[in-house]
MDTraj code that builds the backbone (N, CA, C; nanometers):
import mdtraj as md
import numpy as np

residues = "UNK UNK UNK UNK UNK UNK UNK UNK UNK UNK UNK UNK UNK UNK UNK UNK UNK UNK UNK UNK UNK UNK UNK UNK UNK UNK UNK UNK UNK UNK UNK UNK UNK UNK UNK UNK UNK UNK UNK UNK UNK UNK UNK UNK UNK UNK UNK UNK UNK UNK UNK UNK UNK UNK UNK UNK UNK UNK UNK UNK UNK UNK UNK UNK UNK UNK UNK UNK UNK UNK UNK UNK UNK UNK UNK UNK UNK UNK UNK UNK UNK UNK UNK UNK UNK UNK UNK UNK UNK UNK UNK UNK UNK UNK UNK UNK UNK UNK UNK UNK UNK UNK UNK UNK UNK UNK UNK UNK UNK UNK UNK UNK UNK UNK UNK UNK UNK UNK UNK UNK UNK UNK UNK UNK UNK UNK UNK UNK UNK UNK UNK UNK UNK UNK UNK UNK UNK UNK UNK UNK UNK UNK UNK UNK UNK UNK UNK UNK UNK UNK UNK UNK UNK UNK UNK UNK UNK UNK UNK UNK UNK UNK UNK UNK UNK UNK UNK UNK UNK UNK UNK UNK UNK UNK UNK UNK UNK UNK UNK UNK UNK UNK UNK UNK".split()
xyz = np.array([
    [3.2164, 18.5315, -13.6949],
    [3.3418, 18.5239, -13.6256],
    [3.3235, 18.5803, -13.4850],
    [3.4026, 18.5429, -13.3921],
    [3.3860, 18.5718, -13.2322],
    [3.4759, 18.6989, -13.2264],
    [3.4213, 18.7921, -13.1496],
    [3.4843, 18.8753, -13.1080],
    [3.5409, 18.9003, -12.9828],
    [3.6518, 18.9357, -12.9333],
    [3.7077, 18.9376, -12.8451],
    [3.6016, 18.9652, -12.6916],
    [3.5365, 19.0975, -12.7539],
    [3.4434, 19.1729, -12.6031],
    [3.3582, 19.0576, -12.5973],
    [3.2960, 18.9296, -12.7109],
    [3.1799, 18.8538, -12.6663],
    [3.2419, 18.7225, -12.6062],
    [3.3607, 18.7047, -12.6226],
    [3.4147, 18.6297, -12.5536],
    [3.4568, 18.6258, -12.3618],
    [3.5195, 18.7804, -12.4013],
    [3.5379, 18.8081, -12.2358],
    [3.4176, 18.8248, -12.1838],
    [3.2831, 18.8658, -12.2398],
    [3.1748, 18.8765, -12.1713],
    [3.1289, 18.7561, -12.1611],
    [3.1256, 18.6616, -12.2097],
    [3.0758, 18.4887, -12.2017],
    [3.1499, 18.4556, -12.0744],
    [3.2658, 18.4555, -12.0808],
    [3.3630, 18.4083, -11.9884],
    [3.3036, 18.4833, -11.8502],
    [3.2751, 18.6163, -11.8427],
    [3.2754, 18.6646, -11.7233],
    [3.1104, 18.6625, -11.6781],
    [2.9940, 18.6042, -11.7720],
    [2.8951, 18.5702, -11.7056],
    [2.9036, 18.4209, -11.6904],
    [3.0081, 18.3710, -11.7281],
    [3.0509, 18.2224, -11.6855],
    [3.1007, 18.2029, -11.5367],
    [3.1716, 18.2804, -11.4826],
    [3.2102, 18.3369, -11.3359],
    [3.1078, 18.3681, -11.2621],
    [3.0075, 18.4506, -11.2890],
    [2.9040, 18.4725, -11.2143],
    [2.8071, 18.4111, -11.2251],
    [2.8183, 18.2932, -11.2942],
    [2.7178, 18.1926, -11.2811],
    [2.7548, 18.1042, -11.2130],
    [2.9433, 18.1023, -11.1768],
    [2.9759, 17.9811, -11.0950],
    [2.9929, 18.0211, -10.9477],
    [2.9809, 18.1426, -10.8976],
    [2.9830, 18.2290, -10.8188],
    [2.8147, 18.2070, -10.7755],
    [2.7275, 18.2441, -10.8304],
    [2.5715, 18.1747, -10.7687],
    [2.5422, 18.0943, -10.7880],
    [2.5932, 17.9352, -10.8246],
    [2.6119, 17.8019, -10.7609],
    [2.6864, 17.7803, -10.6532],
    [2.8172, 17.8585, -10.6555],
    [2.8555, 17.8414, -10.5326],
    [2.7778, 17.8419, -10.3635],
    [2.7058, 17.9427, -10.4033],
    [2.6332, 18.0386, -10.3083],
    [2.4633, 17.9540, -10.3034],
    [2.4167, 17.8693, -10.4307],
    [2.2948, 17.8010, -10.3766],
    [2.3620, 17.6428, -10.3356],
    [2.4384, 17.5441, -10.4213],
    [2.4205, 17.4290, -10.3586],
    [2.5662, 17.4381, -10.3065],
    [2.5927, 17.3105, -10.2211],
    [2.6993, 17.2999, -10.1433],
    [2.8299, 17.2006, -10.2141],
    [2.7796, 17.1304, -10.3122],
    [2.8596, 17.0268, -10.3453],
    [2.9289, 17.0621, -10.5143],
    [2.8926, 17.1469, -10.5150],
    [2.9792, 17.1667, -10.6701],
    [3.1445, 17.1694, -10.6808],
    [3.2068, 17.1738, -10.5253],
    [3.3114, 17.1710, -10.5047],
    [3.3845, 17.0313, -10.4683],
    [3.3381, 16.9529, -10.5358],
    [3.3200, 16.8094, -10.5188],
    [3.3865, 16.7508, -10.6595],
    [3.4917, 16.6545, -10.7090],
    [3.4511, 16.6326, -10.7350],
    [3.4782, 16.4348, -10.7033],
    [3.3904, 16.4122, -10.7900],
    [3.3026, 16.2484, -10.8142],
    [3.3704, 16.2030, -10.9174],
    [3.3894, 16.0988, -10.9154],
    [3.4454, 16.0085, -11.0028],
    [3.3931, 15.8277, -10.9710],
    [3.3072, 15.7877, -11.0880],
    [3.2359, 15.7222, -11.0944],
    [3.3426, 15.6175, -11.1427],
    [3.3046, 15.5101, -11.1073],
    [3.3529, 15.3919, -11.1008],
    [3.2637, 15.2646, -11.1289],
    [3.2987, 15.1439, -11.1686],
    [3.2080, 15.0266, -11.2148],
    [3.1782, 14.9408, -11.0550],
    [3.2212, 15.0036, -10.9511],
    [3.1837, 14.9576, -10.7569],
    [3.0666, 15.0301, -10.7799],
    [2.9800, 15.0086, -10.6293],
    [2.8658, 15.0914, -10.6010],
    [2.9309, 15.2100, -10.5447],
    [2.9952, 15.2316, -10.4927],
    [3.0643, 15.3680, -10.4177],
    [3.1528, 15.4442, -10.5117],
    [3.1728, 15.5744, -10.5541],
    [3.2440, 15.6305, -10.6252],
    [3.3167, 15.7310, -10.5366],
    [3.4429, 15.7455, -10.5618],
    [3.5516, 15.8187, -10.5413],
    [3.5156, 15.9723, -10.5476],
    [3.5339, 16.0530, -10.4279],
    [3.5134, 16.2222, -10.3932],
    [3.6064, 16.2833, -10.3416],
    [3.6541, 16.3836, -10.3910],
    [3.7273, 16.4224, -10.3526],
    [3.7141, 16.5989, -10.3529],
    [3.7067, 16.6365, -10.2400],
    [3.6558, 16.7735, -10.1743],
    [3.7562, 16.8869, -10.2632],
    [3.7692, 17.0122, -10.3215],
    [3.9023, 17.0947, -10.3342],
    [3.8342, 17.1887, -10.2959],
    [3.8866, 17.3291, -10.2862],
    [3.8426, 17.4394, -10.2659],
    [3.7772, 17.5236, -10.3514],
    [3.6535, 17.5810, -10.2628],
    [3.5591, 17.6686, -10.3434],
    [3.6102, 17.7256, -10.4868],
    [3.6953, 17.8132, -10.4300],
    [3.7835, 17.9031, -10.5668],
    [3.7767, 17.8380, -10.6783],
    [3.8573, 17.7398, -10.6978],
    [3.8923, 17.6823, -10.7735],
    [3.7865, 17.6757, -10.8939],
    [3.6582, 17.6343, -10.8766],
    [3.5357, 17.6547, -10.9211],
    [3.5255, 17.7742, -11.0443],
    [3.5448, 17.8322, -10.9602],
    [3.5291, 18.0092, -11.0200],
    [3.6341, 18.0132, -11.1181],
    [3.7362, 17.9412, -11.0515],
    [3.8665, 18.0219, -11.1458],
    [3.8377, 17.9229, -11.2897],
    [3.8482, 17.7410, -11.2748],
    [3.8719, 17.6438, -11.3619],
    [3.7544, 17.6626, -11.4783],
    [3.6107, 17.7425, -11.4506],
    [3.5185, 17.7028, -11.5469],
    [3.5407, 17.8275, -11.6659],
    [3.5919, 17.9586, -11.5833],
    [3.5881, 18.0654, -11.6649],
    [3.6910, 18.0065, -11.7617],
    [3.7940, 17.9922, -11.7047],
    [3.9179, 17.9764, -11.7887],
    [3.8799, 17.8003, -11.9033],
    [3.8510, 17.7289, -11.9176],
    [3.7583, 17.6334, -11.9270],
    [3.6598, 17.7006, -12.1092],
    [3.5564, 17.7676, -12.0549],
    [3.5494, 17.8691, -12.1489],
    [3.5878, 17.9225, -12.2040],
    [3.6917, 17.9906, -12.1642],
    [3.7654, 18.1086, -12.2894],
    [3.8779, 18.0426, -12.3588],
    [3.8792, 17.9142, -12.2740],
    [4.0126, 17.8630, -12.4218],
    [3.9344, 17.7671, -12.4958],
    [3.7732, 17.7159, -12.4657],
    [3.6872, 17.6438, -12.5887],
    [3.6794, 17.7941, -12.6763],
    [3.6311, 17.9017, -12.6154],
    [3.5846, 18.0292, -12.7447],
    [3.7057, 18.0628, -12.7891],
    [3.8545, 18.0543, -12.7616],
    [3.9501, 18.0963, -12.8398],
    [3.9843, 18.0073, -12.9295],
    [3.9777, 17.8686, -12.8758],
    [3.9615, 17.7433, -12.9563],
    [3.8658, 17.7174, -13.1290],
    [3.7307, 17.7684, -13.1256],
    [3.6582, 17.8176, -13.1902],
    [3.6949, 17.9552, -13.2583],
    [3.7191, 18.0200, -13.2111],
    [3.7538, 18.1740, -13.2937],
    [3.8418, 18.1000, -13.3815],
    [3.9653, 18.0460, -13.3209],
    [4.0921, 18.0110, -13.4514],
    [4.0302, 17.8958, -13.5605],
    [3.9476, 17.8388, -13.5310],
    [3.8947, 17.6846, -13.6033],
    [3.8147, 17.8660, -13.7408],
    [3.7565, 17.9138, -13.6785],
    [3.6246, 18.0358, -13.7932],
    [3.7795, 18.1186, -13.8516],
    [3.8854, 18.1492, -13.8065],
    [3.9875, 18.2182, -13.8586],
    [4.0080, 18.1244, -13.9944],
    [4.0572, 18.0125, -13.9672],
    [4.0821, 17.9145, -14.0602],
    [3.9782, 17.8864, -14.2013],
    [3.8510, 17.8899, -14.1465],
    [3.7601, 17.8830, -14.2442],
    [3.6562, 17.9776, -14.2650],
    [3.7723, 18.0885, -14.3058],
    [3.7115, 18.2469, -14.3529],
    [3.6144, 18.2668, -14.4874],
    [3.6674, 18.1451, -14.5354],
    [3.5759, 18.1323, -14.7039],
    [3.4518, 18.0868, -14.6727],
    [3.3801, 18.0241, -14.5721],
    [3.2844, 17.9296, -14.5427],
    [3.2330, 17.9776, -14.3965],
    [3.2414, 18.1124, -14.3676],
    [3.2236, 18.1173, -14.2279],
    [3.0526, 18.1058, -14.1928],
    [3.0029, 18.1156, -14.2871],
    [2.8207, 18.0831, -14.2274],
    [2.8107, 17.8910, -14.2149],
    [2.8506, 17.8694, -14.3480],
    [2.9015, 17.7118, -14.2923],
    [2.9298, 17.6526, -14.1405],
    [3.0434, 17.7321, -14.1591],
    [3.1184, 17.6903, -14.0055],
    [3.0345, 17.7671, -13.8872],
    [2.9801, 17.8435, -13.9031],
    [2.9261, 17.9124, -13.7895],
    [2.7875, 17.8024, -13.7344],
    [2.7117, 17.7794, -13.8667],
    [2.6080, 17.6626, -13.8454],
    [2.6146, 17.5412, -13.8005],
    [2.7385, 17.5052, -13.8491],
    [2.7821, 17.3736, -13.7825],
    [2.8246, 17.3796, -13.6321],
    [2.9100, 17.4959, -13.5371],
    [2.9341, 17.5424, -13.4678],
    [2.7988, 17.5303, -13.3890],
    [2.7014, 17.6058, -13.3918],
    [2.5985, 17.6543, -13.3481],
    [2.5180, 17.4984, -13.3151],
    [2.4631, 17.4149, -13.4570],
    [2.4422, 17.2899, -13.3802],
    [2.5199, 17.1961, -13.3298],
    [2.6828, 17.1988, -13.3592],
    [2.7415, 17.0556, -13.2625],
    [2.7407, 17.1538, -13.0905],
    [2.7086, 17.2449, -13.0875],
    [2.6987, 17.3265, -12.9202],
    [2.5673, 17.2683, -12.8687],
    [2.4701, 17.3142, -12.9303],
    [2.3289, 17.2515, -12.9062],
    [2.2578, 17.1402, -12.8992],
    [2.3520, 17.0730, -12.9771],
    [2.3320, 16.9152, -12.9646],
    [2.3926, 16.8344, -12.8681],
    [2.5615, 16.8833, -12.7989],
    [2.5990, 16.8298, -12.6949],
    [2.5285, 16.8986, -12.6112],
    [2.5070, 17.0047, -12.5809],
    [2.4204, 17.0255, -12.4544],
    [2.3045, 16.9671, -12.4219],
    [2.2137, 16.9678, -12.5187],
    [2.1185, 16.8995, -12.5062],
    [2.1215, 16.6983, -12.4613],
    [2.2601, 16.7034, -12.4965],
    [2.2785, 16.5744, -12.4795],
    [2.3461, 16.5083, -12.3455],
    [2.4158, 16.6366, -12.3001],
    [2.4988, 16.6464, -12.1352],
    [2.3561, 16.6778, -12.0645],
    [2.2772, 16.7369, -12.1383],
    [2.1606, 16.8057, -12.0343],
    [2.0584, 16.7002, -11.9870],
    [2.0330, 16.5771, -12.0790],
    [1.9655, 16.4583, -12.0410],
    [2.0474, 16.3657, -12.0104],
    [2.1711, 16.3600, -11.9882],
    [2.2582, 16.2436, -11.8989],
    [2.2638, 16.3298, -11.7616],
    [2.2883, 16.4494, -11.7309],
    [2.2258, 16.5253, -11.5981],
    [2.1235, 16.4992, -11.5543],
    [2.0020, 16.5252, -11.6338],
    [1.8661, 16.4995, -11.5930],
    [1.8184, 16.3867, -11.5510],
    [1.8944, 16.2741, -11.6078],
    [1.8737, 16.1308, -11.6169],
    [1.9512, 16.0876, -11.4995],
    [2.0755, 16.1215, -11.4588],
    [2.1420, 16.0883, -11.3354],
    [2.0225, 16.1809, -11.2005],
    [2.0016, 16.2779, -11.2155],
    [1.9546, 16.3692, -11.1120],
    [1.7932, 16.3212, -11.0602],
    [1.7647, 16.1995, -11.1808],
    [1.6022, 16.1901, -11.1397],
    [1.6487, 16.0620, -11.0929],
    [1.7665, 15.9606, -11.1194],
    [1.8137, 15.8556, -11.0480],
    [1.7413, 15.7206, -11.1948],
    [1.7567, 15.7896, -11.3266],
    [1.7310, 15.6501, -11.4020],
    [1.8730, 15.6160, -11.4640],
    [1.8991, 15.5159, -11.3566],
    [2.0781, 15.4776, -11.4040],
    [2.0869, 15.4192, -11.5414],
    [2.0025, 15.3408, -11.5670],
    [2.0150, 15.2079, -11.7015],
    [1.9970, 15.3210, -11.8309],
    [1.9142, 15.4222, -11.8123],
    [1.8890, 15.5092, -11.8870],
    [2.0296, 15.5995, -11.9603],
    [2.1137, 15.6242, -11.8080],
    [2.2472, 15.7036, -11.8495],
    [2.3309, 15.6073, -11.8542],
    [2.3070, 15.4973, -11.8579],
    [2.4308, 15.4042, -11.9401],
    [2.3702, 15.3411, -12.0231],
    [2.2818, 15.3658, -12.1234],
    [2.2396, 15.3761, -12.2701],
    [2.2989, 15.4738, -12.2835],
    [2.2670, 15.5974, -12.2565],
    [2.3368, 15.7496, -12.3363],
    [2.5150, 15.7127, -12.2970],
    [2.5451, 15.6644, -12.2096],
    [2.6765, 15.6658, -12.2255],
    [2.7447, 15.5832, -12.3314],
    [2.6958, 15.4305, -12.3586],
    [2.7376, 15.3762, -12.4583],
    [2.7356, 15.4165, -12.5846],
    [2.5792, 15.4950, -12.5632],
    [2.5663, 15.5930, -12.7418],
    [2.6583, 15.6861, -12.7998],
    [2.7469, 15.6889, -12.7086],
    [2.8353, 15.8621, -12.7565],
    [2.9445, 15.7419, -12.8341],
    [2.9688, 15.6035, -12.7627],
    [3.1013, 15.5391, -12.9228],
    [3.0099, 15.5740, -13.0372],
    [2.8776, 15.5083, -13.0579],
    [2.8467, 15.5177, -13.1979],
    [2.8332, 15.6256, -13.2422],
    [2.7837, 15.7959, -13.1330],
    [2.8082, 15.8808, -13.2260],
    [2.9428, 15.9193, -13.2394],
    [3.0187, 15.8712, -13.2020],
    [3.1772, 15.9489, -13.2215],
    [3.2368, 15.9151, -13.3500],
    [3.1935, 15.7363, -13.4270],
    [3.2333, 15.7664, -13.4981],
    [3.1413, 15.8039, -13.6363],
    [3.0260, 15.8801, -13.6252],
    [2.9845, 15.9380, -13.7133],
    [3.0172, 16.1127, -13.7272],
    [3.0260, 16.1368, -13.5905],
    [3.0049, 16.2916, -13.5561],
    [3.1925, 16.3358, -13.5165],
    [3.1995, 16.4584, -13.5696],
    [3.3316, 16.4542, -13.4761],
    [3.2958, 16.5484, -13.3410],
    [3.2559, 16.5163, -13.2401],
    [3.2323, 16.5565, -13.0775],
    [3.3621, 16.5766, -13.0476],
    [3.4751, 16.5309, -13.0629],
    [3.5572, 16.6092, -12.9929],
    [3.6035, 16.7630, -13.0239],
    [3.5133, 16.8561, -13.0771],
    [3.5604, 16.9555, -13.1294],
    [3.5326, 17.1135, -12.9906],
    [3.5484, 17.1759, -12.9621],
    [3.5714, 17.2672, -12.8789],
    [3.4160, 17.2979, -12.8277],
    [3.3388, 17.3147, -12.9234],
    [3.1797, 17.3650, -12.9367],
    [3.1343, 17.2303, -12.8471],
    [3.1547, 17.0809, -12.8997],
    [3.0695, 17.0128, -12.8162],
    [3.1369, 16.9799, -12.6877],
    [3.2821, 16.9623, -12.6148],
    [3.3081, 16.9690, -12.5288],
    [3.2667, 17.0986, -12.4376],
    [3.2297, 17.1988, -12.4825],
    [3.2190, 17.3231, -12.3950],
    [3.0515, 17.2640, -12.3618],
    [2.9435, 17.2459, -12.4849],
    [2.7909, 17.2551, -12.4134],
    [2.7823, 17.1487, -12.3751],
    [2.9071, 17.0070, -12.3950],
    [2.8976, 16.9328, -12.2871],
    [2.8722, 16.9479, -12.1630],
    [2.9876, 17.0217, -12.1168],
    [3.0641, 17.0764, -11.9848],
    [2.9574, 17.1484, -11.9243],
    [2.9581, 17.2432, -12.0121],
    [2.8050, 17.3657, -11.9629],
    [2.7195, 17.2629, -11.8748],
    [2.6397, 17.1564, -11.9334],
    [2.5057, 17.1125, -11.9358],
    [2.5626, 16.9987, -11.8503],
    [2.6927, 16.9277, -11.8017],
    [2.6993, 16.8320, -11.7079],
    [2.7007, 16.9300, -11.5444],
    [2.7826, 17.0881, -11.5994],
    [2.8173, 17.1106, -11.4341],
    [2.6890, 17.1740, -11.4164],
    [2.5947, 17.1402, -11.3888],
    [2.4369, 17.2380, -11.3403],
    [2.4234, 17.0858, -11.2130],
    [2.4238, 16.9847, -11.2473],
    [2.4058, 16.8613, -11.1979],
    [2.5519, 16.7831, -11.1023],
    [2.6208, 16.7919, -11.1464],
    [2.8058, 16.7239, -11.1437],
    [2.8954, 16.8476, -11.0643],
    [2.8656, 16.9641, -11.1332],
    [2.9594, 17.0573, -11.0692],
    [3.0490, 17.0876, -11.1408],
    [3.0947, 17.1693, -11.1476],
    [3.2312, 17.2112, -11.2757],
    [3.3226, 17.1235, -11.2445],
    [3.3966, 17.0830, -11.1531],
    [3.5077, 16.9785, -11.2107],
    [3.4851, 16.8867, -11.2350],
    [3.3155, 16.7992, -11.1702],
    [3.3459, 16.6437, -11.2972],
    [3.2721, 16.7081, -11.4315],
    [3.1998, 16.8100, -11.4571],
    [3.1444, 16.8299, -11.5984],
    [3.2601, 16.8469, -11.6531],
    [3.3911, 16.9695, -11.6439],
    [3.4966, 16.9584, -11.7110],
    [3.5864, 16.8184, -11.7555],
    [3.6390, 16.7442, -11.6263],
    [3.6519, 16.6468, -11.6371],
    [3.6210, 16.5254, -11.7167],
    [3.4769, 16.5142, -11.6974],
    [3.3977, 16.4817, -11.7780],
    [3.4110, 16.4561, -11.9709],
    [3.3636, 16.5908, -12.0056],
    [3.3486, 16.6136, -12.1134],
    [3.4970, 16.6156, -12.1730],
    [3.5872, 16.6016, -12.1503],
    [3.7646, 16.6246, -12.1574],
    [3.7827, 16.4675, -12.1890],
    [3.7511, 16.4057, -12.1036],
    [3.7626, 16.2378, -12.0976],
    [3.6900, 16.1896, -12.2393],
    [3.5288, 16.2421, -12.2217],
    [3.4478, 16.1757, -12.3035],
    [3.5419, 16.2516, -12.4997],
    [3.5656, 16.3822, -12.4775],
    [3.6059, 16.4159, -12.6007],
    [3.8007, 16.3698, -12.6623],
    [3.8583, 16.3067, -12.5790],
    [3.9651, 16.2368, -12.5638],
    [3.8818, 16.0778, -12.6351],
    [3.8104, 16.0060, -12.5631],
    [3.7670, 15.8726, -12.6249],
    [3.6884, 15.9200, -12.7636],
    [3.5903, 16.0356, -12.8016],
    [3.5384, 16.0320, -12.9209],
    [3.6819, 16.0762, -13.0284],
    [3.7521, 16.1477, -13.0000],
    [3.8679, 16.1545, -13.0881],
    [3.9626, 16.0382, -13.1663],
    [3.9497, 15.9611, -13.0607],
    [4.0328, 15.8217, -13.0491],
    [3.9424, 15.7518, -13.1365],
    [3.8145, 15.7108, -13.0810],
    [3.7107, 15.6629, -13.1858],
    [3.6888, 15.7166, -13.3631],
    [3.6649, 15.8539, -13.3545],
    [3.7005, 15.8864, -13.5002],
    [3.8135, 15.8663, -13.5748],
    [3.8912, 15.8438, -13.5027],
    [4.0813, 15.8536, -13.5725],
    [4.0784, 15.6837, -13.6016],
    [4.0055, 15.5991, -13.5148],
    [4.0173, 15.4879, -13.5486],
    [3.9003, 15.4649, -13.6371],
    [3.7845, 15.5486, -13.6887],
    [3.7112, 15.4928, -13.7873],
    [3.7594, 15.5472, -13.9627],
    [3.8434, 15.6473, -13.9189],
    [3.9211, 15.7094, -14.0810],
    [4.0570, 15.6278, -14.0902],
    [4.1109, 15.5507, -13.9942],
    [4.2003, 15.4277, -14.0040],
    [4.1449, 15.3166, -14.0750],
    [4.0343, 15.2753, -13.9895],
    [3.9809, 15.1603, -14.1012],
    [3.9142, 15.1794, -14.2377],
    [3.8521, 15.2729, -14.1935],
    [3.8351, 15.2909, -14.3450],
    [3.9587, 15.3029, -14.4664],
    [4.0738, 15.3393, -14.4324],
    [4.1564, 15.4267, -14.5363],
    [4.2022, 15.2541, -14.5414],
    [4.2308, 15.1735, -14.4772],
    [4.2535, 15.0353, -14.4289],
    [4.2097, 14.9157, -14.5582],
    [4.0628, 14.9517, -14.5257],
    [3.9629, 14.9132, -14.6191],
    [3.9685, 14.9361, -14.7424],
    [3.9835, 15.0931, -14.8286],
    [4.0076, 15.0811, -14.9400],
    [4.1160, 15.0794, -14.9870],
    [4.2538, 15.0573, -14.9299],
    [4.3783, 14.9813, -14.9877],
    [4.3474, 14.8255, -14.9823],
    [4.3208, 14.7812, -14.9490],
    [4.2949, 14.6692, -14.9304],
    [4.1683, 14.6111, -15.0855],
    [4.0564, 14.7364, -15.0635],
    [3.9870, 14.6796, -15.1964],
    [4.0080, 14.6902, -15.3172],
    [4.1265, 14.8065, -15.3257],
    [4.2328, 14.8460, -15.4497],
    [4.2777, 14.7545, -15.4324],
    [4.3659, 14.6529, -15.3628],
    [4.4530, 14.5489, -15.3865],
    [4.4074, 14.4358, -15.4449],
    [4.2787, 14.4332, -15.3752],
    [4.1815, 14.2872, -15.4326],
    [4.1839, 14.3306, -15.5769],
    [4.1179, 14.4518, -15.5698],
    [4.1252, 14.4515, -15.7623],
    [4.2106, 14.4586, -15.8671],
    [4.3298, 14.5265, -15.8245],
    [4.4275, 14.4553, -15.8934],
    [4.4856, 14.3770, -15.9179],
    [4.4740, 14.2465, -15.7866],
    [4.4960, 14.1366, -15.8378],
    [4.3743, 14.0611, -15.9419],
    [4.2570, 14.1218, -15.9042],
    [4.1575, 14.0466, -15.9890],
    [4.1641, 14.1326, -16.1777],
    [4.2091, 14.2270, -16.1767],
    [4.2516, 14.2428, -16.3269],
    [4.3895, 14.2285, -16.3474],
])
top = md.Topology()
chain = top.add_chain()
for i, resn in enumerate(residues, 1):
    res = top.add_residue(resn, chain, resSeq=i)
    for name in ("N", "CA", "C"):
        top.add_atom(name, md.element.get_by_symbol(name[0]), res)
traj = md.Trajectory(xyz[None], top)
């Protein structure tokens, strides 16, 4: 279970990590919004903002998470494991659509972009853990407001995607109950 002090301490080396990006590259205060044109949409805001949107960003994914481990107090190594890899697995997975945009292999990050429908509806990604090591692992590359942005959008469409694959399914077996009762 999360504790309050490891939370405010996450959060506040989350600040001072957006505080020395600020201070090495120039464009994290940017953000980008990609589009199906060759030119994508920028739009400049102020430094601050940075600092203020990622901490806060953080501490409502870890309060988000604390209440999800409150809930499942009977099973908390369960939930903690599952926690632990859907974090590691979106990061790792924001961290090579970064890497992949930043070395300039486009066709590459629109394979990984199409891949997140099919994992959405196996995986549930929209859960707090993978939007946060989304986010984490897009703003090193993107900048905190399109990584937030970002990962908000992408965990909005995987939600939608799962809700529509426990629709069809539930769809599906009324439907194969029906066949069979008419067939006995």
């Amino acid at each position: 279970m999360l504790k309050n002090k490891f939370i405010w301490s996450v959060t506040a080396f989350t600040a001072m990590l957006q505080l020395s990006l600020l201070n090495f590259e120039a464009n994290h205060n940017i953000l980008t919004i990609y589009t199906f044109s060759t030119y994508p949409y920028s739009f400049e805001l102020p430094n601050w903002l940075t600092v203020i949107l990622m901490p806060t960003f953080v501490y409502s994914c870890l309060c988000l998470i604390q209440t999800r481990f409150k809930q499942n107090a009977r099973k908390r190594a369960k939930a903690t494991t599952f926690t632990l890899i859907g974090f590691l697995l979106s990061f790792n997975y924001g961290a090579t659509i970064s890497g992949s945009v930043y070395l300039g292999y486009a066709d590459y990050v629109g394979i990984l972009i199409i891949a997140i429908a099919f994992i959405a509806f196996l995986v549930k990604a929209y859960r707090a853990e993978c939007i946060l090591g989304f986010a984490l692992s897009l703003c090193i590359v993107f900048g905190a407001l399109s990584g937030i942005v970002y990962s908000v959008i992408t965990a909005a469409v995987c939600y939608a995607l799962y809700k529509l694959r426990l629709f069809t399914l539930q769809c599906y077996r009324q439907n194969s109950q029906d066949l069979e009762n008419i067939i006995n």
